[in-house]
C-alpha positions as CSV (number, residue, x, y, z in Angstrom):
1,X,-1.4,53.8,51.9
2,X,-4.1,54.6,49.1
3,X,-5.1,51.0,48.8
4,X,-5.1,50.7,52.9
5,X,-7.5,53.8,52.9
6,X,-9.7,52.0,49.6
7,X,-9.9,49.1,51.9
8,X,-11.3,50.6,54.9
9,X,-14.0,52.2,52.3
10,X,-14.9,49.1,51.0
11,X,-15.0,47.4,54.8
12,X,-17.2,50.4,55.9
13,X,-19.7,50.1,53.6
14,X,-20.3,45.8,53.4
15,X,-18.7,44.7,56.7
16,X,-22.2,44.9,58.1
17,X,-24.2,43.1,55.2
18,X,-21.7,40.0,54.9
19,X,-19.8,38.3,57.8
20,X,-17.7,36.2,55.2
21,X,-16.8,39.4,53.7
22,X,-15.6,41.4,56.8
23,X,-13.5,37.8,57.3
24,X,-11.9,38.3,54.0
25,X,-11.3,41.3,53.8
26,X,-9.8,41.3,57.4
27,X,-7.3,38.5,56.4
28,X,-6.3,40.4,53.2
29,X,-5.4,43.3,55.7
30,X,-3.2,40.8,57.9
31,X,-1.5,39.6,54.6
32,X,-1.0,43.1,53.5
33,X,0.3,44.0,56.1
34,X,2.8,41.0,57.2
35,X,4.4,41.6,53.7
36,X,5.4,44.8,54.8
37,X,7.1,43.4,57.6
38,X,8.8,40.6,56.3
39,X,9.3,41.9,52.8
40,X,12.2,44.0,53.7
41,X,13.6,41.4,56.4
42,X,13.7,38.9,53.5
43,X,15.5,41.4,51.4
44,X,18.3,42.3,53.8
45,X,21.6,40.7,52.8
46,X,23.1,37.7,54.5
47,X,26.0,39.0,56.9
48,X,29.1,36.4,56.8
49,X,31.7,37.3,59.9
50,X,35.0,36.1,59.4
51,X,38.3,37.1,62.7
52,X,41.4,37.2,61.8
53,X,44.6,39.1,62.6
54,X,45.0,42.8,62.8
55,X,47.9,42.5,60.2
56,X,45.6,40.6,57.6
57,X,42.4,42.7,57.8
58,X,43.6,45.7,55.6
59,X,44.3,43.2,52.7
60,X,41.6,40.8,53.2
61,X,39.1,44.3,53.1
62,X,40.6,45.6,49.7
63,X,40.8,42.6,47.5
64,X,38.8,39.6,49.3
65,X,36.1,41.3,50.6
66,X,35.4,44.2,47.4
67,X,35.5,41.4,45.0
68,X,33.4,38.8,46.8
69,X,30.6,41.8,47.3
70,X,30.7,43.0,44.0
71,X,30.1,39.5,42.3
72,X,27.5,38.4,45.7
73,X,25.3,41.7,46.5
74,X,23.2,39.1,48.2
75,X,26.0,38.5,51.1
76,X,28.2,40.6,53.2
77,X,31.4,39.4,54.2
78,X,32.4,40.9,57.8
79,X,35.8,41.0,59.2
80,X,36.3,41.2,62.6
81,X,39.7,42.0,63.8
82,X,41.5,40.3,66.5
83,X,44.8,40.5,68.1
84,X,48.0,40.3,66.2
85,X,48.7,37.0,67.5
86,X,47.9,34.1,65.9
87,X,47.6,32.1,69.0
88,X,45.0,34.5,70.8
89,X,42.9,34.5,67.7
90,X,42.7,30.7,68.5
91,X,42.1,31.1,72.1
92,X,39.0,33.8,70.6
93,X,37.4,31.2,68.3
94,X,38.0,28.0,71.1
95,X,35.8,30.2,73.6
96,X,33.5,31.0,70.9
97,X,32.5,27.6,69.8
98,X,32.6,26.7,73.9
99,X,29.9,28.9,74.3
100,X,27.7,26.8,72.0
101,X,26.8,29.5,69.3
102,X,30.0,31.2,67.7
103,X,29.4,34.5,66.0
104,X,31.5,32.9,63.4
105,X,30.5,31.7,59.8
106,X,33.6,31.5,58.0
107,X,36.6,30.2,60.5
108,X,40.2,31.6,59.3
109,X,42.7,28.7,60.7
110,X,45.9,28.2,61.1
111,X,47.0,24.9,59.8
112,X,47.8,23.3,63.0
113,X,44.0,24.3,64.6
114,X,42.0,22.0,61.8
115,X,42.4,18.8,63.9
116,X,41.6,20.4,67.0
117,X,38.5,22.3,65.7
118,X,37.3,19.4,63.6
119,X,37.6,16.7,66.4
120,X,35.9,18.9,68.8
121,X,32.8,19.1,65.6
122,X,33.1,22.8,65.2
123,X,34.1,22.5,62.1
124,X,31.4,21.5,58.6
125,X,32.7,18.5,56.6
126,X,33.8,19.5,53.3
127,X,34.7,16.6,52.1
128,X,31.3,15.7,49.8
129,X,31.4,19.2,48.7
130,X,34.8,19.2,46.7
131,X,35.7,16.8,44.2
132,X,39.5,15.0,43.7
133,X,40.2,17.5,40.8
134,X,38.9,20.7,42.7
135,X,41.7,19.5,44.8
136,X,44.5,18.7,42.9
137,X,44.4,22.6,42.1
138,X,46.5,23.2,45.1
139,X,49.5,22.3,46.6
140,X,49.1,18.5,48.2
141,X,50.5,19.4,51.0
142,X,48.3,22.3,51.2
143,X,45.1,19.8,51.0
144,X,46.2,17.4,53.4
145,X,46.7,20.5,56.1
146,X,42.9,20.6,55.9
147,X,42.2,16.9,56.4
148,X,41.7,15.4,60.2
149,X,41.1,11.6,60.2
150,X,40.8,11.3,55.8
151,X,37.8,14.0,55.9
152,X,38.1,17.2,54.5
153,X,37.2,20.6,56.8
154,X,39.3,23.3,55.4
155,X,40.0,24.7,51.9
156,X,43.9,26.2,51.2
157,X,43.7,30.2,50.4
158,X,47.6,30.7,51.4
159,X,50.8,28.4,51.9
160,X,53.8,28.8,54.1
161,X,56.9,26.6,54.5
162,X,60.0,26.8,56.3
163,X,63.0,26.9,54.4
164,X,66.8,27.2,54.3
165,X,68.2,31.1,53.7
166,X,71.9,31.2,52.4
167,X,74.5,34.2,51.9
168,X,75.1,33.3,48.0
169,X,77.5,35.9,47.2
170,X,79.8,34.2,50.1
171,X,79.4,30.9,49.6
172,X,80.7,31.6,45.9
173,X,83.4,33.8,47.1
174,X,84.6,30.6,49.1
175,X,83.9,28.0,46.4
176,X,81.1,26.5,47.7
177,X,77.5,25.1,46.1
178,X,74.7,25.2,49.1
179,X,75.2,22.5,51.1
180,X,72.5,19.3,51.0
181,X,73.7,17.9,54.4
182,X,73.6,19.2,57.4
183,X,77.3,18.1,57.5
184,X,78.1,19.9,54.9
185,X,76.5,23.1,56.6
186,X,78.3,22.8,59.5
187,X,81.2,22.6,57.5
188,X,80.7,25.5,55.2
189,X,79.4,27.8,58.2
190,X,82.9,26.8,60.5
191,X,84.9,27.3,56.9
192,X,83.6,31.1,56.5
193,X,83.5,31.6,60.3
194,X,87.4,31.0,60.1
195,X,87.8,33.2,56.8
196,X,86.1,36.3,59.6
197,X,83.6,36.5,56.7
198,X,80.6,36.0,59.1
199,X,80.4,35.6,62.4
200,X,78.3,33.1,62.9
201,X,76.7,29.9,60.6
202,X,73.2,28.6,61.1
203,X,70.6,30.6,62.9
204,X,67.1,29.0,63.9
205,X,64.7,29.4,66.2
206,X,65.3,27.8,70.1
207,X,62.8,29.7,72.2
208,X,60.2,27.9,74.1
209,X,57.0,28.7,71.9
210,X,55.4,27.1,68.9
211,X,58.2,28.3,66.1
212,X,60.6,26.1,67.6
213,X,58.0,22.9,67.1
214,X,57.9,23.8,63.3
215,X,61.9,24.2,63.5
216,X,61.9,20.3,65.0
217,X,59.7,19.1,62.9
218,X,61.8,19.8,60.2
219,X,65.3,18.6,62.1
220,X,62.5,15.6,63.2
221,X,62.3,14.7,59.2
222,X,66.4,15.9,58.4
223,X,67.6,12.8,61.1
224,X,64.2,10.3,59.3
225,X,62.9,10.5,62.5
226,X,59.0,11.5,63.2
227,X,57.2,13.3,66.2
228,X,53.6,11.3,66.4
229,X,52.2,8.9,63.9
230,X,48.9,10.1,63.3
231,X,47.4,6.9,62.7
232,X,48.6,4.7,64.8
233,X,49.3,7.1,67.6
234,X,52.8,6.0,67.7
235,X,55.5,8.6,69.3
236,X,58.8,8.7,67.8
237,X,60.8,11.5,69.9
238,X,62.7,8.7,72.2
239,X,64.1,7.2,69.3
240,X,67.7,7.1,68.7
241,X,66.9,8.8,65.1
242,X,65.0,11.8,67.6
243,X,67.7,11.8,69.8
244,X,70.2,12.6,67.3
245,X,68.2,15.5,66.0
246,X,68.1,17.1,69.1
247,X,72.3,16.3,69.3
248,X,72.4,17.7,66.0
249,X,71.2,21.5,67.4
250,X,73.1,21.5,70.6
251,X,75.9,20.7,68.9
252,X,75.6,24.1,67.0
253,X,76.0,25.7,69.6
254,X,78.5,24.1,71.5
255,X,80.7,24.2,68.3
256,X,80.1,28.2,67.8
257,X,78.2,27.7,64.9
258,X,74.9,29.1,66.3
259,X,74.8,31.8,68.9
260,X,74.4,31.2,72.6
261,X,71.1,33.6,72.7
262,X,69.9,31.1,70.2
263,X,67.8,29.1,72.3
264,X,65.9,32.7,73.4
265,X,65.2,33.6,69.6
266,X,62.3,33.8,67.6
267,X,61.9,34.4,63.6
268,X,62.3,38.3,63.9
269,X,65.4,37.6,66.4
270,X,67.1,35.7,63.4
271,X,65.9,37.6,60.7
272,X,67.7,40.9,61.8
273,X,70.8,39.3,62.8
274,X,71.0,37.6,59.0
275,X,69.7,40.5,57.3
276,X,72.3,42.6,59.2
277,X,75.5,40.4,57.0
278,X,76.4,38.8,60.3
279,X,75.4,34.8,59.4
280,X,75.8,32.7,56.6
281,X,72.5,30.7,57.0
282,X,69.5,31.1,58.0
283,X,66.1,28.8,59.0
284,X,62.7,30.8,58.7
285,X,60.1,31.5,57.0
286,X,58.9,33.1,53.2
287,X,58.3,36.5,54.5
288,X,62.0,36.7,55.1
289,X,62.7,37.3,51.3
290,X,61.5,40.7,50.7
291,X,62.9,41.7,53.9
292,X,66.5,40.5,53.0
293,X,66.1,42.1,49.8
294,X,64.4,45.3,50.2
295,X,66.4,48.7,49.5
296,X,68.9,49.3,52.1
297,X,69.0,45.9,52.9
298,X,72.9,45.1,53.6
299,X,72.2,41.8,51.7
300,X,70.4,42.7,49.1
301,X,70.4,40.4,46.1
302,X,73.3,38.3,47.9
303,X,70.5,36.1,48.9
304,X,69.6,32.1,47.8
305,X,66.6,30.3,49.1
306,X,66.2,26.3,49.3
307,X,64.1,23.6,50.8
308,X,65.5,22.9,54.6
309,X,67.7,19.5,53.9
310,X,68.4,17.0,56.1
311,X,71.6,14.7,57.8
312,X,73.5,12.5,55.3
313,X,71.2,10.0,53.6
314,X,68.0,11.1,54.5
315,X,65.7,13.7,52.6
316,X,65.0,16.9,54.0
317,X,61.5,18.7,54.7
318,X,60.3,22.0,55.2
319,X,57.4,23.0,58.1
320,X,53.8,23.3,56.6
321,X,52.1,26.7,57.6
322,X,49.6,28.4,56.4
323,X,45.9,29.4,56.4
324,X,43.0,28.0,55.5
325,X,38.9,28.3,55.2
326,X,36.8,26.3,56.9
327,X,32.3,26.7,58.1
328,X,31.3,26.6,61.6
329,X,28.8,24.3,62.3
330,X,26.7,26.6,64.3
331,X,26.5,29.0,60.9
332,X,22.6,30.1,59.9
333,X,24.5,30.5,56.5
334,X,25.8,27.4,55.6
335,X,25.3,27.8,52.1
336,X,26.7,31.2,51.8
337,X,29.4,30.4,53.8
338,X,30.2,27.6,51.3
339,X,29.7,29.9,48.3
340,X,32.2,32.1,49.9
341,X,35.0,29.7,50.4
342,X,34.8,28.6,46.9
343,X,35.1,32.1,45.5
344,X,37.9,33.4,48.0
345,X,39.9,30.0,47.1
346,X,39.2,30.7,43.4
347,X,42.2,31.8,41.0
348,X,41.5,35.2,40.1
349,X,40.8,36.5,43.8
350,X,43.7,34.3,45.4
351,X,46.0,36.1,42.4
352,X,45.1,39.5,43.1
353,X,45.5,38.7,47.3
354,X,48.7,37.5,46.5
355,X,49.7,40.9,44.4
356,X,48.6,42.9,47.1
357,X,49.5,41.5,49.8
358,X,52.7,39.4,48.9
359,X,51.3,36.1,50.8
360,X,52.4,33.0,49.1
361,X,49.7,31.0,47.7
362,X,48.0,27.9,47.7
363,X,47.0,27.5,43.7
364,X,50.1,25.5,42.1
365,X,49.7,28.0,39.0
366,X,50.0,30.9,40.5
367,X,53.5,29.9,41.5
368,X,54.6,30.2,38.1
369,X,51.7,33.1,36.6
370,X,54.1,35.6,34.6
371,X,52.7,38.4,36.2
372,X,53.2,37.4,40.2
373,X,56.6,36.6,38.5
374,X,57.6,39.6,37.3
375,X,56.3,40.9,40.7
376,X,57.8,38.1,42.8
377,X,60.9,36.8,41.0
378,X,61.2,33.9,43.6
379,X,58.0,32.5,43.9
380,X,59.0,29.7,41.5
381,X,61.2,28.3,44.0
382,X,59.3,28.6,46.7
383,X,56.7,26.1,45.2
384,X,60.0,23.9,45.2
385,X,59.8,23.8,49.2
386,X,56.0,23.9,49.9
387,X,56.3,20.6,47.5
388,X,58.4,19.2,50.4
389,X,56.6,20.5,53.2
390,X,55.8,17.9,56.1
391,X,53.1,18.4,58.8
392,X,53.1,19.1,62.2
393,X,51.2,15.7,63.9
394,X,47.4,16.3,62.7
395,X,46.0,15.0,65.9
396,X,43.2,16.9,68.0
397,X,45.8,17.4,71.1
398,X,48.8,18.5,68.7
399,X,48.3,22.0,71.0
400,X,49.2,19.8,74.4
401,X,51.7,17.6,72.3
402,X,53.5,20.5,71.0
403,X,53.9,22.0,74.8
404,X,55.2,18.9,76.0
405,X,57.4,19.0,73.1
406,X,58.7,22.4,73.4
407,X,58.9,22.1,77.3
408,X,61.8,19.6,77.0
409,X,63.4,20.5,73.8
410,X,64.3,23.7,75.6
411,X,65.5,22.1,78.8
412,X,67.5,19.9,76.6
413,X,68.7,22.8,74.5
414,X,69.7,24.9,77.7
415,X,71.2,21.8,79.2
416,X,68.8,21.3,81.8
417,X,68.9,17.9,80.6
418,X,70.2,15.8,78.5
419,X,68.8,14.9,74.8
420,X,67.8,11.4,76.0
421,X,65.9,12.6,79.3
422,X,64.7,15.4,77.6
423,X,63.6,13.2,75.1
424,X,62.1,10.1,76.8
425,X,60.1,12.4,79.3
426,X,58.7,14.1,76.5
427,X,57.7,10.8,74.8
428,X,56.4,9.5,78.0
429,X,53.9,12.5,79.1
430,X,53.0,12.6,75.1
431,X,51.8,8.7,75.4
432,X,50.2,9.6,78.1
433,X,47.8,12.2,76.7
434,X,47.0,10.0,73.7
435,X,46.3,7.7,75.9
436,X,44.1,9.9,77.6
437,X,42.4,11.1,74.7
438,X,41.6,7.4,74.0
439,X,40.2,6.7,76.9
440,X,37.7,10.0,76.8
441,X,36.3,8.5,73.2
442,X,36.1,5.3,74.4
């Protein structure tokens, strides 16, 4: 204010004598004072907004976001949360980016969204900003959940992959190793059903929602059959190899093995019927462990895990979940944005997520790190499934090929049809959207 009030002295006293200096000095004013405009504008920090879950935020806010702040007082990282589901927090960043400016920097995805997002061109290509050994970091399964058509769009920060739950302490009691064939689990299941030491054998998830899509996938890969090629569009689900897998789950049920209600269940639905003693295996997901083993728990420590396996002489695979980072092409921060994935993907954040929180991760050395060991005794065999993981199709209609899909594996299940029409409709409407799709891009 002092120099403001020197100035107007100064102007007072020449202006009239010089014309060039009442110019200068009145352009010195208009400097002086745009600087005290844009001076603090320039110095605000950048505001990164990242949705995600309601369960997640709470996490996210004590380890990601303090220790991304502290190290980048430059940036803010803003999480917005969203509804518990994960497939409304999809339907919020779909009508975001169909608005044509999302309020979205940092997209938090689900594994199964990164074709759809990136085909649409929501999505920044990564792929020139992240070398082969940046990669190799991570689980390989992990990476390729982030690829659409061999270009990279989102970056691993945790893992998830279905798996195969057994009651150990029983299947030792009966003189059994786990089984590595589904025959043999039918076997073993019927075998301790007839001892009364369970009442029922495999439990896996039949409702009609997205869960039971991961759960084929994984009977899909158990029978060497396959869903959708992604490169050459191919469908596989009216093959005989298909047809059997579907065979393969109605026959659990029609043989006692699996419950009736089975084809109504979803993770939680199994969970608590396994966790309450009353089945001897169980198809789900990681978060089952600490669950199953908690204090109280009726099966605590009587627990094994495995990969999912598949029918006699073929391999077994276990559903790819997870999340994953990717930019929005409409960011203002697209620098930032990238700063912040490499940081919240970086070891020493991802480790102390994982420690909080209990999520499994993406880095292949934090499997194995003696401290989320001594915390998470199992971890170590977990990376032995993610390594086996197998996608869901990575197509940019997987969301309309998975409801087809789920559509007539229930009716199949319930016995509204059989497997082969359940089957060859749902291969028939699925060519027909890919079809579709080709059509629009051609």
């Amino acid at each position: 204010m002092k120099l403001l009030f020197f100035l107007k002295r100064i102007l007072t006293k020449y202006w009239l004598r010089s014309r060039l200096f009442y110019r200068l000095t009145l352009l010195i004013l208009f400097v002086i004072s745009a600087a005290l405009v844009i001076v603090p504008v320039l110095s605000q920090p950048v505001t990164l907004r990242l949705l995600m879950t309601a369960p997640d935020v709470p996490p996210w806010n004590r380890v990601m976001v303090k220790a991304f702040e502290a190290q980048n007082p430059g940036i803010r990282l803003q999480i917005v949360e969203g509804p518990n589901a994960t497939n409304l927090i999809e339907d919020l960043y779909t009508s975001a980016f169909l608005l044509g400016d999302s309020p979205y920097d940092l997209i938090n995805m689900d594994v199964i969204w990164t074709p759809k997002f990136a085909a649409a061109g929501w999505l920044v290509d990564l792929t020139d900003e992240f070398s082969q050994e940046e990669l190799s970091v991570f689980s390989a399964p992990d990476v390729e959940g982030g690829k659409y058509q061999d270009r990279l769009y989102r970056l691993p920060i945790r893992s998830d992959a279905g798996m195969l739950y057994y009651r150990r302490d029983l299947l030792e009691q009966a003189g059994y190793q786990p089984p590595k064939t589904f025959e043999e689990l039918v076997k073993i299941s019927k075998d301790l059903q007839e001892k009364g030491l369970v009442r029922w054998g495999y439990l896996w998830q039949g409702r009609q929602y997205e869960g039971a899509a991961a759960m084929f996938v994984e009977v899909l890969k158990g029978f060497g059959a396959f869903w959708v090629n992604p490169d050459t569009l191919e469908v596989g689900l009216d093959q005989p190899a298909a047809i059997q897998a579907v065979k393969f789950l109605q026959s659990t049920i029609q043989e006692g093995i699996s419950p009736p209600g089975v084809t109504t269940y979803m993770e939680e639905d199994t969970r608590r019927i396994f966790q309450s003693g009353e089945a001897a295996f169980l198809r789900s997901w990681p978060y089952v462990w600490p669950l199953a083993n908690a204090e109280g728990s009726p099966i605590q420590g009587k627990v094994g895990i495995m990969p999912m396996i598949g029918a006699e002489g073929n391999t077994g695979g276990s559903c790819l979940g997870g999340w994953g980072l990717g930019i929005s092409k409409t960011t203002k921060h697209p620098k930032e944005a990238l700063k912040a994935i490499r940081f919240l993907t970086s070891q020493a954040p991802q480790k102390e997520f994982v420690l909080e929180a209990g999520y499994v991760p993406s880095r292949k050395s934090l499997f194995t790190d003696p401290v989320i060991v001594a915390k998470y005794s199992y971890y170590p065999q977990f990376f032995q499934v993610v390594q086996k993981a197998v996608l869901r199709p990575p197509i940019a209609q997987y969301a309309q090929a998975s409801d087809i899909l789920q559509r007539y594996l229930s009716a199949a299940l319930t016995n509204q049809m059989t497997a082969e029409q359940a089957m060859q409709n749902a291969a028939r409407e699925t060519r027909l959207l890919l079809e579709a799709g080709r059509t629009r891009r051609g």
